[in-house]
PAZAPA-4460 file (N, C-alpha, C; in steps of 0.05 Angstrom, whole numbers, plus 32768, in hexadecimal, padded with zeros to 4 digits):
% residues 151
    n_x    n_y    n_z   ca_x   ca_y   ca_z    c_x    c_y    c_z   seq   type   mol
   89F6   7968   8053   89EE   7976   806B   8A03   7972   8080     1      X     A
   8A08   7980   808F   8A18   7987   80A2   8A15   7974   80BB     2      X     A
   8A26   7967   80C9   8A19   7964   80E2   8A2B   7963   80F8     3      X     A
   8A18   796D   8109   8A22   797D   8120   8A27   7967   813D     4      X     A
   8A3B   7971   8150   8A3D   795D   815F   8A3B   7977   817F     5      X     A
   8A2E   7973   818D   8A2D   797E   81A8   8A1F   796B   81BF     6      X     A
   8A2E   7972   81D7   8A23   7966   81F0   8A0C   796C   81F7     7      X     A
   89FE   794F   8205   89E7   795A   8211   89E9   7968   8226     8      X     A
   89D1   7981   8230   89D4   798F   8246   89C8   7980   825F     9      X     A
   89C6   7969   8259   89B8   795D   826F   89CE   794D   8279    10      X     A
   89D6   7934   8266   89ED   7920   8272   8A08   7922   8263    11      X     A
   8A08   7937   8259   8A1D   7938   8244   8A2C   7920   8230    12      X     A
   8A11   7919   8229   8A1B   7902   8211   8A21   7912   81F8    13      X     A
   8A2C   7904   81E9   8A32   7910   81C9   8A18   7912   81BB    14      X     A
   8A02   7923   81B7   89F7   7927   81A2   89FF   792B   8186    15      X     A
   89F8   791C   8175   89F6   7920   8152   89DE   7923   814B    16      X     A
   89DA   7942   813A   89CA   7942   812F   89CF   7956   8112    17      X     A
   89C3   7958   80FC   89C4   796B   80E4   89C3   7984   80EA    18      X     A
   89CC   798E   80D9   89C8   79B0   80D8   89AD   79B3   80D0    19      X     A
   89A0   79C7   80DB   8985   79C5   80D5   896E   79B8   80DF    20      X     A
   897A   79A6   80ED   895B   7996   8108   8959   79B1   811E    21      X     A
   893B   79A2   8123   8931   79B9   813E   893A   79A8   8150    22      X     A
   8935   7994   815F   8935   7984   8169   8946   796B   816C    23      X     A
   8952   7967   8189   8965   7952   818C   895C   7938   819E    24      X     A
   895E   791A   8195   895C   790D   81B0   8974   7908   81B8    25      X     A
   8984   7901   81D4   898B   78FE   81DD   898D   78DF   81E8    26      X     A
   899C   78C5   81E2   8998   78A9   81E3   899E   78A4   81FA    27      X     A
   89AF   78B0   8206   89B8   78A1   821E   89A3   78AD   823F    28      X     A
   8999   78CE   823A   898E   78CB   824D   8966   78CC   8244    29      X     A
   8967   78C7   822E   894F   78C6   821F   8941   78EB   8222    30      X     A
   894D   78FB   8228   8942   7916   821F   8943   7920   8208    31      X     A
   8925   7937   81FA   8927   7937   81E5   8934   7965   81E8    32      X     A
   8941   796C   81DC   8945   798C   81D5   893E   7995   81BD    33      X     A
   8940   79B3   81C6   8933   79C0   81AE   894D   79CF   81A3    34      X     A
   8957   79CF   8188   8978   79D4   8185   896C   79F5   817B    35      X     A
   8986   7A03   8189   8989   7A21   8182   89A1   7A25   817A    36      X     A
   89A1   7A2C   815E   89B9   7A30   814C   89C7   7A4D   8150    37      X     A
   89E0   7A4B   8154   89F3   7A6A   8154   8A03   7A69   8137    38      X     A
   8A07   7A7D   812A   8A13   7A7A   8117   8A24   7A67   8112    39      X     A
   8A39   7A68   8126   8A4B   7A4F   8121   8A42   7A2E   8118    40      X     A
   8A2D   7A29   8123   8A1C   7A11   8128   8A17   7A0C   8101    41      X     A
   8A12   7A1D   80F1   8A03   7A1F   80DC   8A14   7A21   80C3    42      X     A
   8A1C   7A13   80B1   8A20   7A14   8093   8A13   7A2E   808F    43      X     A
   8A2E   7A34   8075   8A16   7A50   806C   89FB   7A43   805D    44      X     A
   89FB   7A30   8049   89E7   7A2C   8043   89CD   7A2E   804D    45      X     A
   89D2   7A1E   8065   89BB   7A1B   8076   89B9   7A33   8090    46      X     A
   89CA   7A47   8086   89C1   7A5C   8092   89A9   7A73   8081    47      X     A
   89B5   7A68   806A   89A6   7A77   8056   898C   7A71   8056    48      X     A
   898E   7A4B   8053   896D   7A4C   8050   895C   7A53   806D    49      X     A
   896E   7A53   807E   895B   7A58   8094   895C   7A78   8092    50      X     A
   8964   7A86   808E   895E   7AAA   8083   893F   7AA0   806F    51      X     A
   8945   7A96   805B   892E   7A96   8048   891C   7A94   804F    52      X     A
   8916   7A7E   805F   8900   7A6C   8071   88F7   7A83   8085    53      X     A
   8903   7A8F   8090   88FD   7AAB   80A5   88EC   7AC0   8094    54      X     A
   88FC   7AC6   8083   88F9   7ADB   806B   88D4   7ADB   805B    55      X     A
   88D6   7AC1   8056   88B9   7ABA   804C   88A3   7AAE   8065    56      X     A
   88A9   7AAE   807F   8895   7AAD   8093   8895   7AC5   808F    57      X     A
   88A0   7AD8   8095   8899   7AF2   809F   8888   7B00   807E    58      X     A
   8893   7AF2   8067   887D   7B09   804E   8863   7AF3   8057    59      X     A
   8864   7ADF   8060   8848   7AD0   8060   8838   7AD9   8073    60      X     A
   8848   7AE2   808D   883A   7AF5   80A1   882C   7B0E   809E    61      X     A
   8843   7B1D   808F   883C   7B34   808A   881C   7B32   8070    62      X     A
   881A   7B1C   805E   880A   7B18   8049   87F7   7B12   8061    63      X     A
   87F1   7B01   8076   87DF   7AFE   8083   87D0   7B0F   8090    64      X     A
   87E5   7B24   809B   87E3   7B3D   809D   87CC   7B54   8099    65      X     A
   87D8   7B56   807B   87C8   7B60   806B   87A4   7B58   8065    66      X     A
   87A6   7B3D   805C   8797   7B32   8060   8775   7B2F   8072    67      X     A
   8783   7B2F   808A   8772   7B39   809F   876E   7B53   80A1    68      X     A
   877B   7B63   8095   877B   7B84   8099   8759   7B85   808A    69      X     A
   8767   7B78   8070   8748   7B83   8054   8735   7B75   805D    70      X     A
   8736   7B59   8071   8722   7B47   807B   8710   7B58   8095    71      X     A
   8724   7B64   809C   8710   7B78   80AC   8704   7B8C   80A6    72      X     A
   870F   7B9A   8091   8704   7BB2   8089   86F1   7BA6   8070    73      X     A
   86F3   7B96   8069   86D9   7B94   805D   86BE   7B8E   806C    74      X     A
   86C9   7B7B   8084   86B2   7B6E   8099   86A1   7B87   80A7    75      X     A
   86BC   7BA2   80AB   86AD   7BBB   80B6   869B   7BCA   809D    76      X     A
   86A2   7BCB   8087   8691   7BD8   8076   867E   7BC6   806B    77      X     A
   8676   7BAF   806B   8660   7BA3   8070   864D   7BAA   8084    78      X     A
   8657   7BB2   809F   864A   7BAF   80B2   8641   7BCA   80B0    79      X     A
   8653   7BE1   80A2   864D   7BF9   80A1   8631   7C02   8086    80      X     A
   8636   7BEF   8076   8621   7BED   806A   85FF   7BDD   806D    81      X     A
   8609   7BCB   8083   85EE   7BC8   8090   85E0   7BD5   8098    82      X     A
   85EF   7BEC   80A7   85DA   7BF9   80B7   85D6   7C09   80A8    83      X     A
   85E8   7C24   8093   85D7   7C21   8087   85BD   7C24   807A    84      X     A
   85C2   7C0A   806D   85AD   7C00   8060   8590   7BFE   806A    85      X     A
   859B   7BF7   808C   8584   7BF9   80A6   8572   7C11   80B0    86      X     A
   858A   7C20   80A4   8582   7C40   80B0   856E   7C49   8099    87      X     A
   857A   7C46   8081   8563   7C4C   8066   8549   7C42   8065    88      X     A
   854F   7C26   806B   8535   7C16   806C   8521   7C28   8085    89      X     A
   852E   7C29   809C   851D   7C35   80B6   850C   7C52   80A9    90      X     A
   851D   7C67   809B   8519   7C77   8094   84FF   7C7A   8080    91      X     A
   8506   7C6B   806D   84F7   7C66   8057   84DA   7C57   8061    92      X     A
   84DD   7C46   8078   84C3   7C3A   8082   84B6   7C52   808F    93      X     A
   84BE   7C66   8097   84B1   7C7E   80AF   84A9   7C8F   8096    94      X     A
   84B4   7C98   8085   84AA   7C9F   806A   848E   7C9A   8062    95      X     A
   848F   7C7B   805A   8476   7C6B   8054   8465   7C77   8069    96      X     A
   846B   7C6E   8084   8454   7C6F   80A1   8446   7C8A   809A    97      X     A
   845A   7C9E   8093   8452   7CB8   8098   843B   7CBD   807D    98      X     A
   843F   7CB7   8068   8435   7CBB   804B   841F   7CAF   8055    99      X     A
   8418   7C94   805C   83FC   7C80   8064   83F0   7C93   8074   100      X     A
   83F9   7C9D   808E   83EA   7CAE   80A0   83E4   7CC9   8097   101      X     A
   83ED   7CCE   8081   83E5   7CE7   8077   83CE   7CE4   805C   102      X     A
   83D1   7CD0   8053   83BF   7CC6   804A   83A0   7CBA   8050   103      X     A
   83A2   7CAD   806E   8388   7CAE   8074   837C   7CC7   8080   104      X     A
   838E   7CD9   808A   8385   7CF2   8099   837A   7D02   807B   105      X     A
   8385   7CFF   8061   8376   7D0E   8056   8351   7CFA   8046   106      X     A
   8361   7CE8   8048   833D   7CD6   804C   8329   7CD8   805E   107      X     A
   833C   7CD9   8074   832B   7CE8   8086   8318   7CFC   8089   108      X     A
   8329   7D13   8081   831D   7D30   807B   830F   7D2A   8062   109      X     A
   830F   7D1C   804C   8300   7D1F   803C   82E6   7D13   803D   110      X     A
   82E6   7CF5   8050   82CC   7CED   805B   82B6   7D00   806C   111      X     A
   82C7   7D17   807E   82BC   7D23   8085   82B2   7D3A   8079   112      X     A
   82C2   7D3A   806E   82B0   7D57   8056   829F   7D4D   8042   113      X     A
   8298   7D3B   8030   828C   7D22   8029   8271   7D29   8038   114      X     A
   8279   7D1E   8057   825C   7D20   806C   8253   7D39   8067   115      X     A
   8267   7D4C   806A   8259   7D60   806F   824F   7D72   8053   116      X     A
   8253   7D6B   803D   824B   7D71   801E   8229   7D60   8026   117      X     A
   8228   7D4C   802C   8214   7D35   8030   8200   7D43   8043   118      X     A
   8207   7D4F   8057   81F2   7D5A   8077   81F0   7D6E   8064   119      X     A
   81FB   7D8A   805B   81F4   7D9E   804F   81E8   7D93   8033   120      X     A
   81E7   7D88   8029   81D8   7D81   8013   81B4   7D77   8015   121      X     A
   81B7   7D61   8030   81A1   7D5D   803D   818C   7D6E   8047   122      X     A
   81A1   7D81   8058   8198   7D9C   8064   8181   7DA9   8048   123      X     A
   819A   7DB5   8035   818F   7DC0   8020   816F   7DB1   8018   124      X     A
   8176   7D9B   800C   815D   7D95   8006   8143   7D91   8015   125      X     A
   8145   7D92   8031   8137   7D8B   804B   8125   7DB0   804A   126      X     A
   813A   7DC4   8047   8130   7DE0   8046   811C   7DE1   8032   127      X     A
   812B   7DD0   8019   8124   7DD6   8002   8101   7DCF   8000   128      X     A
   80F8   7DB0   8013   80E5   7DA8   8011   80D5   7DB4   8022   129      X     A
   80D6   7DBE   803C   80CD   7DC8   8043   80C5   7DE5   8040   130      X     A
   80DA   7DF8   802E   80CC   7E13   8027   80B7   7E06   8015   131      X     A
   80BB   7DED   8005   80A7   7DED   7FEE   808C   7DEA   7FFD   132      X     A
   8080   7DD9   800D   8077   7DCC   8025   8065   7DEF   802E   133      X     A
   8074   7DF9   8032   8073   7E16   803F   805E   7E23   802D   134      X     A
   806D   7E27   8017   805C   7E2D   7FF9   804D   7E2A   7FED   135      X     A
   8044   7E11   7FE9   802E   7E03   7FF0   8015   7E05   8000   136      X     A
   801A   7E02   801D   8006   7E09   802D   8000   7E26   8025   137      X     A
   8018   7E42   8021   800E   7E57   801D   7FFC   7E55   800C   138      X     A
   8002   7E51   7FF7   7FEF   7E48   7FDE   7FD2   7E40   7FE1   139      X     A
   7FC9   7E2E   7FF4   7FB3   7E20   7FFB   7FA9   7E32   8013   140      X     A
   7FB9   7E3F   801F   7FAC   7E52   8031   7F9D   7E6A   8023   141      X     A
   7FB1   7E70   800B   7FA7   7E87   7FF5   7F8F   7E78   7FE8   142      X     A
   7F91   7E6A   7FE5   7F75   7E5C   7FDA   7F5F   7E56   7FEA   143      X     A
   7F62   7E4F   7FFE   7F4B   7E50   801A   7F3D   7E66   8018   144      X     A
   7F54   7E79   801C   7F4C   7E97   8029   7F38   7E9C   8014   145      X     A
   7F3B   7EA0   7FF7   7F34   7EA4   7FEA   7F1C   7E98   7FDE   146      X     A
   7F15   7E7F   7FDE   7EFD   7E72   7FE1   7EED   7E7B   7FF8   147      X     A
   7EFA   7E77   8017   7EE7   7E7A   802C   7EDC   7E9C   802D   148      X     A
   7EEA   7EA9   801D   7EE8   7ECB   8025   7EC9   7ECF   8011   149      X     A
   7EBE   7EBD   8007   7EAD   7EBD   7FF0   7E91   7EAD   7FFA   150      X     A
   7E96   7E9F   8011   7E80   7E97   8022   7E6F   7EA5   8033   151      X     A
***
């Protein structure tokens, strides 16, 4: 490895440090820097690997990228399928509501027609007993008459 010799910007002592550190201390005035390399500063080697090192943050970025892209769009089509699922369910329950309430309305009507088979049936036989009732007495009146007309 390479190593590099530059002044500090503070007291201008001799710094030594490698090709390739971020960072410098400085002994004599105890400051620490952050080293920014110009071409010149850099071996090709260690220019290269610092290309590579750039090269693969950025596909790791871009992979992260991506990543979050499908992490959202799945999180939205979940959420798009909740509702949905919410909306069907709502639907399908008003369905039910409606079928139940149409169902007792025709219980309804049929209790009342029921009654009213039951009052006209009553009716009927109420006529029924009383024309007999009616018939009867005619009968016994025809028989009165007919006895008393002989006294």
């Amino acid at each position: 490895m390479k190593i590099i010799e530059k002044k500090c910007p503070n007291c201008g002592a001799n710094l030594k440090f490698n090709a390739g550190d971020h960072d410098v201390h400085c002994e004599k005035c105890r400051r620490d820097f952050a080293i920014e390399y110009d071409d010149k500063m850099l071996d090709p080697e260690v220019a290269l690997r610092a290309k590579d090192i750039q090269l693969r943050i950025l596909d790791d970025f871009e992979k992260k990228q991506k990543f979050v892209k499908i992490f959202f769009i799945i999180v939205i089509l979940i959420i798009i399928a909740s509702i949905i699922g919410t909306v069907v369910g709502m639907v399908s329950q008003e369905a039910a509501r409606k079928e139940r309430e149409k169902r007792q309305q025709e219980e309804i009507e049929q209790m009342w027609q029921d009654q009213q088979d039951y009052s006209d049936g009553e009716f009927d036989m109420m006529n029924e007993e009383i024309q007999r009732q009616m018939e009867e007495i005619q009968r016994q009146m025809q028989e009165n008459n007919f006895s008393g007309a002989g006294v």
